[in-house]
DRENVEXTI-605446 format. One record per residue (C-alpha): x, y, z; residue number from 1. Coordinates in steps of 0.5 Angstrom, whole numbers, always signed. Layout:
<nodes>
+-------+-------+-------+------+
|     X |     Y |     Z | resi |
+-------+-------+-------+------+
|     X |     Y |     Z |  NUM |
...
+-------+-------+-------+------+
</nodes>
This chain:
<nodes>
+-------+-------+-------+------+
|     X |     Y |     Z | resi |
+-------+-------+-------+------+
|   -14 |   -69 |    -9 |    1 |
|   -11 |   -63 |   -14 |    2 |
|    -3 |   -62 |   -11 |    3 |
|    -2 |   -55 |   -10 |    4 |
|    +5 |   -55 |    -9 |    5 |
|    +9 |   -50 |   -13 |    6 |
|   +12 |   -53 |   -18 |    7 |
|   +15 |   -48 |   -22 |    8 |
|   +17 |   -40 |   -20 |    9 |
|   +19 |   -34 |   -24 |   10 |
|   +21 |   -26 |   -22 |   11 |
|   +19 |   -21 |   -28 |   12 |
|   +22 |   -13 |   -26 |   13 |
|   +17 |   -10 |   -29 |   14 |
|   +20 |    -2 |   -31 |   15 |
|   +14 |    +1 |   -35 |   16 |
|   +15 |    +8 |   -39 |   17 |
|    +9 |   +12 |   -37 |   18 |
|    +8 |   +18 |   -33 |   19 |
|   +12 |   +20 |   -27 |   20 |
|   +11 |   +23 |   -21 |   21 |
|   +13 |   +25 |   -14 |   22 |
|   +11 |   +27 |    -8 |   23 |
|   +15 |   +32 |    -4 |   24 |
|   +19 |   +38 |    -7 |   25 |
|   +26 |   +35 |    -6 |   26 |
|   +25 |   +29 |   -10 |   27 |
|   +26 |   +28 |   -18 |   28 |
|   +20 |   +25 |   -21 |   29 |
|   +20 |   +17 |   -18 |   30 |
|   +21 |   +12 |   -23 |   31 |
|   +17 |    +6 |   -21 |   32 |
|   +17 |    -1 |   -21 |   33 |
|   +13 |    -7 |   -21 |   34 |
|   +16 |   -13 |   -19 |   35 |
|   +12 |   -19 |   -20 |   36 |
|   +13 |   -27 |   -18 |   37 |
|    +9 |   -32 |   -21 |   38 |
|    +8 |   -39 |   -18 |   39 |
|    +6 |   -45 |   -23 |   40 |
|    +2 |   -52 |   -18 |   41 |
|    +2 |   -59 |   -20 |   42 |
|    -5 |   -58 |   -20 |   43 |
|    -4 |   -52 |   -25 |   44 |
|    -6 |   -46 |   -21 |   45 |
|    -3 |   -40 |   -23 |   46 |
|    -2 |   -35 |   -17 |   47 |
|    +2 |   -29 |   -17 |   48 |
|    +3 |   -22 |   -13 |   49 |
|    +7 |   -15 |   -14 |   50 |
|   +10 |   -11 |   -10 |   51 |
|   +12 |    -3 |   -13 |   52 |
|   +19 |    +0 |   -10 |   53 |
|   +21 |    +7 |   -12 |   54 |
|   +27 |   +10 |   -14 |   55 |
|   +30 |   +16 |   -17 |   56 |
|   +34 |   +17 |   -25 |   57 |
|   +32 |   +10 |   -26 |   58 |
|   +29 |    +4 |   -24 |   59 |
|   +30 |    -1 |   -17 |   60 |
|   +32 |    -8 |   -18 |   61 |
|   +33 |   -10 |   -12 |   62 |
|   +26 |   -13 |   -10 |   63 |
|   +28 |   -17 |   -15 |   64 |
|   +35 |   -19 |   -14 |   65 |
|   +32 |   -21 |    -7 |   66 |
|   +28 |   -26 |    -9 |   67 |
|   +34 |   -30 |   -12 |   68 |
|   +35 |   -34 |    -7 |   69 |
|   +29 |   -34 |    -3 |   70 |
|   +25 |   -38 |    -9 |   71 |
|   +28 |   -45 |    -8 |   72 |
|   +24 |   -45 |    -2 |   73 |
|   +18 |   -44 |    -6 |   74 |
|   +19 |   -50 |   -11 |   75 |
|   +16 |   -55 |    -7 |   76 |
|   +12 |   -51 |    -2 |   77 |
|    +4 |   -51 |    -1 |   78 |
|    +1 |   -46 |    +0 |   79 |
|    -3 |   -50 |    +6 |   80 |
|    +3 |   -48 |   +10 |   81 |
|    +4 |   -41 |    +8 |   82 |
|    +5 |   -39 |   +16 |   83 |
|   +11 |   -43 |   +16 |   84 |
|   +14 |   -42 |   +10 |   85 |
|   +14 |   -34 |   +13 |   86 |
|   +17 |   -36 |   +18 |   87 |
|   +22 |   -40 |   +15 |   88 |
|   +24 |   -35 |   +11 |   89 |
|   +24 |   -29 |   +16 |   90 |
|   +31 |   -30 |   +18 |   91 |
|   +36 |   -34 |   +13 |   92 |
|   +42 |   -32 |   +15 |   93 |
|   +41 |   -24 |   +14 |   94 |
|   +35 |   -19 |   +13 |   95 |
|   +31 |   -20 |    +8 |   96 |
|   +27 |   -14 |    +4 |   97 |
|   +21 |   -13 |    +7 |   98 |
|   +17 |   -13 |    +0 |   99 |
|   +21 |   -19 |    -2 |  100 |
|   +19 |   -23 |    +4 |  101 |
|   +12 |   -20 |    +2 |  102 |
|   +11 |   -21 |    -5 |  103 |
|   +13 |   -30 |    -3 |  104 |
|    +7 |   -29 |    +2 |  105 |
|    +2 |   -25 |    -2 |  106 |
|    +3 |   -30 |    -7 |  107 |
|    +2 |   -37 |    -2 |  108 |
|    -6 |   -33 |    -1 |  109 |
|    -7 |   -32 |    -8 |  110 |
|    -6 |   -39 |    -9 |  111 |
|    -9 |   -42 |    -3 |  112 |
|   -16 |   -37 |    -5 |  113 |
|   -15 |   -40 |   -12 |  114 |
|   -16 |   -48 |    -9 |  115 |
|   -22 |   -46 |    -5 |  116 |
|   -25 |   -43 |   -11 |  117 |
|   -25 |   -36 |    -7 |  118 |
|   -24 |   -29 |    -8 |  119 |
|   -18 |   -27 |    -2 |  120 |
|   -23 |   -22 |    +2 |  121 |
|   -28 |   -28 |    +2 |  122 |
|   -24 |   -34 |    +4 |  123 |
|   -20 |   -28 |   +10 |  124 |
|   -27 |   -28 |   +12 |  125 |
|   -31 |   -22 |    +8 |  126 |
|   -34 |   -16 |   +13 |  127 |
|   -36 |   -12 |    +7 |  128 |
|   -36 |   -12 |    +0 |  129 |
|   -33 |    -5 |    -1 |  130 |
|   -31 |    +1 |    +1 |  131 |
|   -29 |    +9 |    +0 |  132 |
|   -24 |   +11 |    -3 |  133 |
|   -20 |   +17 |    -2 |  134 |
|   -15 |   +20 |    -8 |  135 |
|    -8 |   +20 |    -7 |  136 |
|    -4 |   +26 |   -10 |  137 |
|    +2 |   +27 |   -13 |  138 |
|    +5 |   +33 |   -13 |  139 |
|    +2 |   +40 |   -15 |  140 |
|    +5 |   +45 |   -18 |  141 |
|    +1 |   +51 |   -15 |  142 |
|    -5 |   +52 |   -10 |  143 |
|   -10 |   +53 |   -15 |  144 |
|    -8 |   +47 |   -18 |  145 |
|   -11 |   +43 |   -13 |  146 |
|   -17 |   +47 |   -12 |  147 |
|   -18 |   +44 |   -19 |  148 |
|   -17 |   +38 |   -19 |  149 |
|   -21 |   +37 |   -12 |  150 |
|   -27 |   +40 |   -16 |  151 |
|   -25 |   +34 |   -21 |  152 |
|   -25 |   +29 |   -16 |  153 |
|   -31 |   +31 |   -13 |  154 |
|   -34 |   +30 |   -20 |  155 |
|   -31 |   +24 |   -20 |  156 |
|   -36 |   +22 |   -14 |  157 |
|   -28 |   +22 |    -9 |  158 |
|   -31 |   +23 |    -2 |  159 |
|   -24 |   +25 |    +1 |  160 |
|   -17 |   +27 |    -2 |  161 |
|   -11 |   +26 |    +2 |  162 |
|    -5 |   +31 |    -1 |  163 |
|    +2 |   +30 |    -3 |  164 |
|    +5 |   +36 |    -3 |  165 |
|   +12 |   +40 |    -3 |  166 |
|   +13 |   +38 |    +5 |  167 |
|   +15 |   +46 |    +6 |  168 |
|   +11 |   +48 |   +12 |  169 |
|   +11 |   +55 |    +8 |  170 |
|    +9 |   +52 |    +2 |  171 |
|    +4 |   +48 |    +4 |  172 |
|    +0 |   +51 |    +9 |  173 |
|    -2 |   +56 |    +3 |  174 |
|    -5 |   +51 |    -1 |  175 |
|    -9 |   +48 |    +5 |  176 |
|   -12 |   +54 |    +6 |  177 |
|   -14 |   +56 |    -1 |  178 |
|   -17 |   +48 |    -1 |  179 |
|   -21 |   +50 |    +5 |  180 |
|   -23 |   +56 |    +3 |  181 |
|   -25 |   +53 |    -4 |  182 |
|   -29 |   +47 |    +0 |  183 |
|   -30 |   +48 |    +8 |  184 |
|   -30 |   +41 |   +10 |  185 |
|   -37 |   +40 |   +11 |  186 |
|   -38 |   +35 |    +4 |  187 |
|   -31 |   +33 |    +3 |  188 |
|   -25 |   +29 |    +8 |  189 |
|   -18 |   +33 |    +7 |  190 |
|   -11 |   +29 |   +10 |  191 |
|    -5 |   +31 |    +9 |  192 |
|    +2 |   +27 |    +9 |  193 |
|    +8 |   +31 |    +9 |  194 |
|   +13 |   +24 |    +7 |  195 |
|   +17 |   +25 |   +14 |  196 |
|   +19 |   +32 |   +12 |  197 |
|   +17 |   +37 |   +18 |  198 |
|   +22 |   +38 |   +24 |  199 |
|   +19 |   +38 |   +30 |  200 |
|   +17 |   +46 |   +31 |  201 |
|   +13 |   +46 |   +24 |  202 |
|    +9 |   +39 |   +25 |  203 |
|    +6 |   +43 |   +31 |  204 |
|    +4 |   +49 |   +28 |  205 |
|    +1 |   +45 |   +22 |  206 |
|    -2 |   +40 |   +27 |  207 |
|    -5 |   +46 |   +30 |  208 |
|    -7 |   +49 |   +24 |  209 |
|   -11 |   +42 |   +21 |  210 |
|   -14 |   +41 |   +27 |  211 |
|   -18 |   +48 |   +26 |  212 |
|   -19 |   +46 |   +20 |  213 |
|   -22 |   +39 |   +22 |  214 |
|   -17 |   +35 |   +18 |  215 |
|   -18 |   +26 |   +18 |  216 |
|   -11 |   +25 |   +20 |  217 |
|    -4 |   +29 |   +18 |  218 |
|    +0 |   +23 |   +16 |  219 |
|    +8 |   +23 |   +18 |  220 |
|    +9 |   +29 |   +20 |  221 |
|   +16 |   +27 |   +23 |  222 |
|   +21 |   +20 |   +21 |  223 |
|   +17 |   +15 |   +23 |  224 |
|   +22 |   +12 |   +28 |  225 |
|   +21 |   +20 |   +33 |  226 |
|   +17 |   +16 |   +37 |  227 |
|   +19 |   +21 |   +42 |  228 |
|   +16 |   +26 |   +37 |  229 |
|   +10 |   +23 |   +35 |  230 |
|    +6 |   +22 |   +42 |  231 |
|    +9 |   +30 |   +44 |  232 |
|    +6 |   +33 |   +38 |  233 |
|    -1 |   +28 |   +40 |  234 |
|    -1 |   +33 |   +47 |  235 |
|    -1 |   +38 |   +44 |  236 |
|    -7 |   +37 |   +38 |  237 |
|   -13 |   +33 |   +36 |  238 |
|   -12 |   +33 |   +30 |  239 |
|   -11 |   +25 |   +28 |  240 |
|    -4 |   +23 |   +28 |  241 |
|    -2 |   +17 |   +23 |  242 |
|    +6 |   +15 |   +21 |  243 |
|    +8 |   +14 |   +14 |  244 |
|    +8 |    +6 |   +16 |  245 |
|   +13 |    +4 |   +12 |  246 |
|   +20 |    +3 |   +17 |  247 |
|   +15 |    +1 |   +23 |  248 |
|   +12 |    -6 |   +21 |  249 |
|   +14 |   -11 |   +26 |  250 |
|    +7 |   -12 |   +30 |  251 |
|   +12 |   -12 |   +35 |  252 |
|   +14 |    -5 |   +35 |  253 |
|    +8 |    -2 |   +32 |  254 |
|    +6 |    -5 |   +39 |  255 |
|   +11 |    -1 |   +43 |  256 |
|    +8 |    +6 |   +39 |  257 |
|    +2 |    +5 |   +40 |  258 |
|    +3 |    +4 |   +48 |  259 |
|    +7 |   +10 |   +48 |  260 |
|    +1 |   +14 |   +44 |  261 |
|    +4 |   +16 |   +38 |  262 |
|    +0 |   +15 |   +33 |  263 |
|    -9 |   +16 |   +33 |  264 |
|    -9 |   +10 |   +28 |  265 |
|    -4 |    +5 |   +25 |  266 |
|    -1 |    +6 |   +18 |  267 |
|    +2 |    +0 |   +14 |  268 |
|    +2 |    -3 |    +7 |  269 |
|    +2 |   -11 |    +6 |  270 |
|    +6 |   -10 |    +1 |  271 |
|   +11 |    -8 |    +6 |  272 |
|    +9 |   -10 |   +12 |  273 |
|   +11 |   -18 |   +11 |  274 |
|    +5 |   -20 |    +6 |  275 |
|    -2 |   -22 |    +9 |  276 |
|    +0 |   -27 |   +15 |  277 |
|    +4 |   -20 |   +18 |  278 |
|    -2 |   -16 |   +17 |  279 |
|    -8 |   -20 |   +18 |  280 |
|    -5 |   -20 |   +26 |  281 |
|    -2 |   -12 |   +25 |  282 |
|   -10 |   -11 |   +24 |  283 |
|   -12 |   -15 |   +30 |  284 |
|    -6 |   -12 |   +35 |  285 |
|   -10 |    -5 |   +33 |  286 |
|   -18 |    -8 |   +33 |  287 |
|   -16 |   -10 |   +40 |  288 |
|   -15 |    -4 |   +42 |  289 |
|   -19 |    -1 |   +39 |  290 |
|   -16 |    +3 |   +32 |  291 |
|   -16 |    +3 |   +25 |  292 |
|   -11 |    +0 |   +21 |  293 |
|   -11 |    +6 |   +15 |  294 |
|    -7 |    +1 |    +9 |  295 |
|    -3 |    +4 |    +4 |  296 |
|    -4 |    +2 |    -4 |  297 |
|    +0 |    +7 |    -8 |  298 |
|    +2 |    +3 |   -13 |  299 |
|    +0 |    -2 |   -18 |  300 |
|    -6 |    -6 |   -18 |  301 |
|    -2 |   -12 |   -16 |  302 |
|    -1 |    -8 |    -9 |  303 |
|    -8 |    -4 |    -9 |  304 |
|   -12 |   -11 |   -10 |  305 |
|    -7 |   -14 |    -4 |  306 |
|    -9 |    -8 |    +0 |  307 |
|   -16 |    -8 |    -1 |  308 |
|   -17 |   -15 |    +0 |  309 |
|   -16 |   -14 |    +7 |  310 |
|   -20 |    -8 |    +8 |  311 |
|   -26 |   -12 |    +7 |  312 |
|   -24 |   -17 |   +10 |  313 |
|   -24 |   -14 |   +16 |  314 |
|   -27 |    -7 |   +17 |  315 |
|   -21 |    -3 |   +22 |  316 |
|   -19 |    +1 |   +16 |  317 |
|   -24 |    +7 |   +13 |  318 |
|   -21 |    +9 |    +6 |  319 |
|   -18 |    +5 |    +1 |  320 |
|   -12 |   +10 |    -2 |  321 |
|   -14 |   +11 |    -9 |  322 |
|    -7 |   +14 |   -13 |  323 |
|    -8 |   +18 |   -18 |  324 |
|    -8 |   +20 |   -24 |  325 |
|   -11 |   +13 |   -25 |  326 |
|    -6 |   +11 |   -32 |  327 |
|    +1 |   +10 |   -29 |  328 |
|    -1 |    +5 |   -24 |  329 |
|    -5 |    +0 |   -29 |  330 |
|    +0 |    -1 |   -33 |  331 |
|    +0 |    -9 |   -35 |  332 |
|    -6 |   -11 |   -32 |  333 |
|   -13 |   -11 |   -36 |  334 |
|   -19 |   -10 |   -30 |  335 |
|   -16 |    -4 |   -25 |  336 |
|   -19 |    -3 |   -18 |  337 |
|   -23 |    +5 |   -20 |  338 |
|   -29 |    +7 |   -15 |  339 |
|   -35 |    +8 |   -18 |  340 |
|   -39 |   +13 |   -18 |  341 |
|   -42 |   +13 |   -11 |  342 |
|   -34 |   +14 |    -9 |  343 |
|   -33 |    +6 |    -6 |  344 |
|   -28 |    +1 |    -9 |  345 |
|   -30 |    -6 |   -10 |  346 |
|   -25 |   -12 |   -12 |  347 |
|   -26 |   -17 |   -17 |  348 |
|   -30 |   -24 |   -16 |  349 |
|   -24 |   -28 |   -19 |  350 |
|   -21 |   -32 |   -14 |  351 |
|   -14 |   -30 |   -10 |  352 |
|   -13 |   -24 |   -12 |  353 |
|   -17 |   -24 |   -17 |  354 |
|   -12 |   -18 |   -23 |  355 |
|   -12 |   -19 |   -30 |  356 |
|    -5 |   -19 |   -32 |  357 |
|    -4 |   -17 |   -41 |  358 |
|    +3 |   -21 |   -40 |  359 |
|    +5 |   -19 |   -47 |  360 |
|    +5 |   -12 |   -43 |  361 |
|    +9 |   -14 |   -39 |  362 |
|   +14 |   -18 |   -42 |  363 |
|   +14 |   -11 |   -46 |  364 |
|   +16 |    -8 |   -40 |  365 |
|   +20 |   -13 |   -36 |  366 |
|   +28 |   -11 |   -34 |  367 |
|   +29 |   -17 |   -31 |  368 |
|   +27 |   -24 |   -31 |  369 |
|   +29 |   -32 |   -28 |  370 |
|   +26 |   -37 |   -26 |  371 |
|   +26 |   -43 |   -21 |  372 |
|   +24 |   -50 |   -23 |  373 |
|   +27 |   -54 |   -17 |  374 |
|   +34 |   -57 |   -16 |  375 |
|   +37 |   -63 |   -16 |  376 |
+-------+-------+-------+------+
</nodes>
């Protein structure tokens, strides 16, 4: 029987220079970074997993200096006993980063995906094979601009857009109405996310306003930690109500949200939200009562393949979140996620993960590197 204990491990933070872009008008265009772990076994699988950050007049190293000290752990590790290896790791003494701990996870089940000879969806348990897709946007520069590039995604075959816009009531809501008097709602689904911008009394007259518009969901309109918030705004309109998903991501107090009735539906990203063992029971914790679970992928292919994986393996999640434009997400991976033309994305039929990583690119573009292979 092959010996899949890691044997060696490395961090690239990778820092490509392609377009930026943002997503709320007080924000300068975000650099984004990719950091990737990457695992040898004895029996010599490769696994792999990447978790993008974000920040501001340059790039993030601190995923990747978070790892430092977590990769002893994974020499001699077996992706057989991933559930304890999160465990171990969740409390070393103090917190540990969120997409840290989420890229050793990640990379535990592309391994073990990889022993069984299986695509991660399949080896989780397949309910699908795909799934809509949704284009996510940056920030426009006018209303008309997103009357165009809604004529675009159509085109392209996308049943549903979600903006990103400037995160001004008085601003936004111009834009909405000329989307909506371009399109109606009748062939197209329209989300809003306001990236927690909105103070309270706006929220409302937004909310008010969507839900005569019969928007999908209005996505964080408040912090996401205004629980108090969030289930008065749900009082008061019917438009459905999702957080941001990327500060509440404890199955625990996401929980408590839902008991109090925050939200209409759940939102994190496993690349945030502790990898796939923390997803996979924050899925169940929703099913159970039943909601969905809309993950989030804005990143690159690493993050949206992980994401996906999930999607279908388990059907709580209606729209896989598709950012575009598509180029500045697949840098350093040679097989992107895309829809097709009937608007649905599938994942690759390799096993784990099934990405294809150009790593002269990102050996190109990395900005940090080390590398684990035991100690004495």
């Amino acid at each position: 029987m092959d010996d899949h204990t890691i044997e060696h491990v490395s961090v690239h933070v990778v820092g490509p220079e392609t377009e930026r872009y943002t997503w709320a008008s007080d924000m300068h265009s975000q650099y984004m970074t990719n950091t990737i772990l990457r695992a040898r076994t004895r029996s010599g699988l490769e696994g792999i997993a990447g978790v993008a950050s974000f920040s501001e007049f340059g790039f993030d190293r601190s995923v990747g200096e978070t790892l430092r000290p977590l990769l002893p752990h994974l020499v001699g590790s077996s992706p057989d006993r991933r559930e304890a290896l999160w465990h171990k790791l969740y409390n070393r003494g103090i917190p540990v980063a969120p997409q840290a701990h989420s890229a050793v996870d990640i990379l535990m089940w592309d391994l073990a995906a990889k022993a069984a000879g299986l695509p991660l969806y399949k080896f989780l348990g397949a309910s699908r094979d795909s799934v809509p897709a949704y284009a996510s946007t940056p920030l426009f520069e006018t209303p008309g601009e997103y009357v165009d590039q809604v004529h675009r995604f159509a085109e392209e075959g996308f049943s549903a857009v979600k903006f990103h816009s400037w995160c001004e009531y008085d601003r936004d809501m111009p834009m909405v109405r000329a989307v909506n008097k371009e399109f109606g709602t009748d062939k197209l689904k329209f989300m809003l996310d306001v990236e927690m911008r909105y103070e309270r009394g706006d929220a409302l007259r937004a909310a008010k306003e969507l839900e005569a518009l019969d928007y999908t969901w209005f996505e964080a309109p408040l912090v996401d930690f205004d629980l108090t918030g969030y289930r008065e705004l749900r009082k008061y309109s019917s438009v459905p109500i999702i957080p941001a998903g990327n500060s509440i991501i404890t199955p625990q107090l996401i929980e408590i949200a839902i008991d109090m009735g925050c939200w209409t539906q759940a939102r994190v990203d496993a690349t945030v939200a502790g990898g796939i063992t923390q997803t996979l029971k924050i899925m169940g914790l929703a099913e159970a009562r039943g909601m969905t679970v809309e993950l989030q992928s804005w990143g690159y292919t690493t993050t949206q393949a992980a994401n996906l994986h999930l999607m279908l393996a388990r059907a709580n999640c209606t729209f896989f979140e598709q950012p575009v434009p598509y180029p500045a997400f697949e840098y350093g991976f040679t097989n992107p996620i895309r829809p097709g033309r009937d608007g649905h994305v599938r994942v690759s039929e390799l096993p784990g993960l099934g990405v294809e990583v150009d790593w002269p690119a990102i050996e190109a573009a990395t900005i940090l590197k080390y590398e684990e292979a035991g100690r004495s």
